[in-house]
N, C-alpha and C positions, 0 to 999 in steps of 0.2 A: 169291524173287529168285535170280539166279547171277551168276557174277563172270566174268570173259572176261580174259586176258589173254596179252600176247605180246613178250617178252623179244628178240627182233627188231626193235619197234617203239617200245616205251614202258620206261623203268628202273624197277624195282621191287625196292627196299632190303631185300624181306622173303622173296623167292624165294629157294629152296634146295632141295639134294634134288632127289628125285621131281619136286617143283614147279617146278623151273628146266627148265619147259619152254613152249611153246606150248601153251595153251588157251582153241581161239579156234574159228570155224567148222569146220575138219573136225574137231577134237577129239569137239566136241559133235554133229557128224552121226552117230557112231558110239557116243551115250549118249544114244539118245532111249529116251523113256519110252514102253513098250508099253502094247499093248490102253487107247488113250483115243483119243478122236474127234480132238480139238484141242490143240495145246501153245503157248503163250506165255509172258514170261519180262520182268520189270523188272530191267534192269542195273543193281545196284548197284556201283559205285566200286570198282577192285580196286585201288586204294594206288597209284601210280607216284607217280614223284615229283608233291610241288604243284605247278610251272611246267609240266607235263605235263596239269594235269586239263583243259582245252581240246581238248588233242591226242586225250586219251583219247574224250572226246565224239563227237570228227567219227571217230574207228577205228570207234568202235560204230556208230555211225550210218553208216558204210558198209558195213556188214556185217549191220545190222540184219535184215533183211527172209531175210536166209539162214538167219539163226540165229532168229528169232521172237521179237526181243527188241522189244515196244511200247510202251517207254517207259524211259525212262534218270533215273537219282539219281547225280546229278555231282558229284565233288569241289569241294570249296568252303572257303576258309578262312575263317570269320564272324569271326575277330577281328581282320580285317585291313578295314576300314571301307572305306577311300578306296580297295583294291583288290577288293575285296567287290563294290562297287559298279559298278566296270568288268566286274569278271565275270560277274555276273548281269547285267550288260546283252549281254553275249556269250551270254550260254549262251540266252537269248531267241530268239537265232536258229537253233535247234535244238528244236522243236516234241516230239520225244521226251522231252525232258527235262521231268518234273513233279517232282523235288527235290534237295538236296543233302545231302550227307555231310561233316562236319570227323569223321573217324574219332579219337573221342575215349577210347578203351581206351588208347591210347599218350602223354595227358598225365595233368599231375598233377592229383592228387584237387580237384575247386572251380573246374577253368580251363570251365565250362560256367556258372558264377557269375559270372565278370568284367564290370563294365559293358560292354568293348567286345564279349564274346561276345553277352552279351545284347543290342545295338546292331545288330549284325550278324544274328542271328536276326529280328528286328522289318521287316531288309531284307528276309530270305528270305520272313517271312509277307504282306510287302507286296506281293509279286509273284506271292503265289497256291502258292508251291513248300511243298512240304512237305520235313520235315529227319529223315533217318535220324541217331538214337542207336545208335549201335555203342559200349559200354561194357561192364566187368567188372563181376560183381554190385555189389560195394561202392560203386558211382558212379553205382548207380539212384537214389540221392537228389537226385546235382546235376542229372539229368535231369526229378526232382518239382519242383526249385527252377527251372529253366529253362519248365515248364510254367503255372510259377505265374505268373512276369516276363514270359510271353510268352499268355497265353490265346488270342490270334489265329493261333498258329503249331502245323499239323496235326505232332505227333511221333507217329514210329513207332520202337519198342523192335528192335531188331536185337535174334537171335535171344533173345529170354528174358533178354535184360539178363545172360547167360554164366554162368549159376549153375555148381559145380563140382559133377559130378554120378559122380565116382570112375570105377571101370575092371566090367570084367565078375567080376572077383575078386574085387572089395571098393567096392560099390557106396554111395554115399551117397542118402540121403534129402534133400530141399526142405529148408533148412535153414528156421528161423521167421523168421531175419532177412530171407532174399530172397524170402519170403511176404510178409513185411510191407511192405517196402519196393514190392514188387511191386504190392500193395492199395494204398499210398497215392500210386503214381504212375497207374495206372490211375483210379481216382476222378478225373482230371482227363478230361473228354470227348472231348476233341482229341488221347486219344494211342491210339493204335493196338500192337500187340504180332504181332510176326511169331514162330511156332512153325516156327522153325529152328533148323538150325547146332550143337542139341547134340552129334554125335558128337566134335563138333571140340575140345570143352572135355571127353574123358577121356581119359586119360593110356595108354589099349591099349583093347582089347576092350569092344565096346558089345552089349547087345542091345534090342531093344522095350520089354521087362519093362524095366528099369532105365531107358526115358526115360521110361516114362507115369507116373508121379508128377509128375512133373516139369509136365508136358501137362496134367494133373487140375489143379495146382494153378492154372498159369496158364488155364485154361480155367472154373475157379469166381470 
C-alpha cells in the first residue's frame, strides 16, 4: 500500500520536516519502480484531519488512474456509531474504496475493545469493507480481541503490528512477546498481515540483514 498526500489540499497534524511537503502524483511519477511489467497501489489513509476523510477520498479518486492507485482504505472513525453510519453510507459512492482505517497507534491501549468500537467494526464487516489495524507491537492483542468480537470482519495487520527492530548499530532481534502475540492473532482466519513499513520503526540506519528476521518470523 502507499500513502499520497498534499499539504495544499488536506491538513495533516503529523507532517513535518522533509514530510511537509507534496506527495502526490508527480511526486510519485519520478519513484516508479523499475524493470516490472505492471504497477498498482491500494491507498491507505494518510491521517488528515477526521472531518477531512471524505475530502481525502474524492482527492484520490481524482487522481487515481494517474498514480495506479485501484482501490482506496478510507478513514473512518468506528467508534462514532450514528456518524459511522453516515459515512459509510458516503464512502459507498466511491467504488475504489474496499476498507477503512481508525488509525489506532495514537490511542490508548483497549480503545479497539470498547463496545462502541466493536459496534462500529460489525458496521464496517456488514458492508463487505475490510479494516486496516495500524497499531504498535504492544496493541496486537486488542486487535486478537477485536478479531475474536468480530469473526465476520476481514482485518489486516499494517506493517508487522511495528515491532521495534533497533538501528544498523545495534540491531534487535523479534522479541518472543511480538512472536507470540503475532501467532495468536494470526490463528484467527480473517486477518491478513501486510510485510511493510519496517524501515520506518528504526531509529537511523536499516539494512536487509536486520529486517529478515523479522519477515521469517512473520512469514512462519
Amino acid at each position: 500500500h502507499l500513502h499520497l498526500w498534499d499539504p495544499d489540499i488536506l491538513d495533516y497534524a503529523w507532517l513535518e520536516g522533509d514530510l511537509n511537503a507534496a506527495f502526490a502524483a508527480a511526486e510519485l511519477a519520478e519513484d516508479q519502480i523499475e524493470d516490472v511489467t505492471g504497477q498498482a497501489a491500494v491507498f491507505v489513509q494518510a491521517d488528515p484531519h477526521h472531518r477531512q476523510a471524505l475530502d481525502e477520498v474524492r482527492w484520490v479518486d481524482s487522481i487515481a488512474d494517474a498514480v495506479g492507485v485501484v482501490a482506496i482504505v478510507a478513514g473512518a472513525r468506528l467508534h462514532r456509531r450514528r456518524k459511522l453510519v453516515a459515512h459509510l453510507d458516503a464512502l459507498a459512492a466511491h467504488p475504489r474504496v474496499v476498507g477503512v482505517r481508525h488509525l489506532l497507534q495514537g490511542e490508548r491501549d483497549g480503545f479497539a475493545r470498547r463496545a462502541s468500537f466493536i459496534q462500529g467494526a460489525r458496521e464496517v464487516a456488514a458492508r463487505g469493507l475490510t479494516f486496516d489495524a495500524c497499531v504498535r507491537a504492544h496493541q496486537i492483542p486488542d486487535v486478537t480481541a477485536l478479531a475474536e468480537a468480530v469473526p465476520e470482519l476481514h482485518i489486516v495487520l499494517d506493517h508487522l503490528g511495528k515491532p521495534a527492530i533497533g538501528t544498523l548499530e545495534a540491531p534487535l532481534a523479534p522479541s518472543a512477546e511480538w512472536i507470540g502475540d503475532l501467532r495468536d492473532l494470526v490463528a484467527h482466519p480473517q486477518v491478513s498481515v501486510k510485510l511493510s513499513g519496517l524501515p520506518a520503526e528504526s531509529a537511523g540506519r536499516i539494512d536487509e540483514d536486520q529486517m529478515e528476521p523479522f519477515l521469517d518470523a512473520a512469514a512462519d
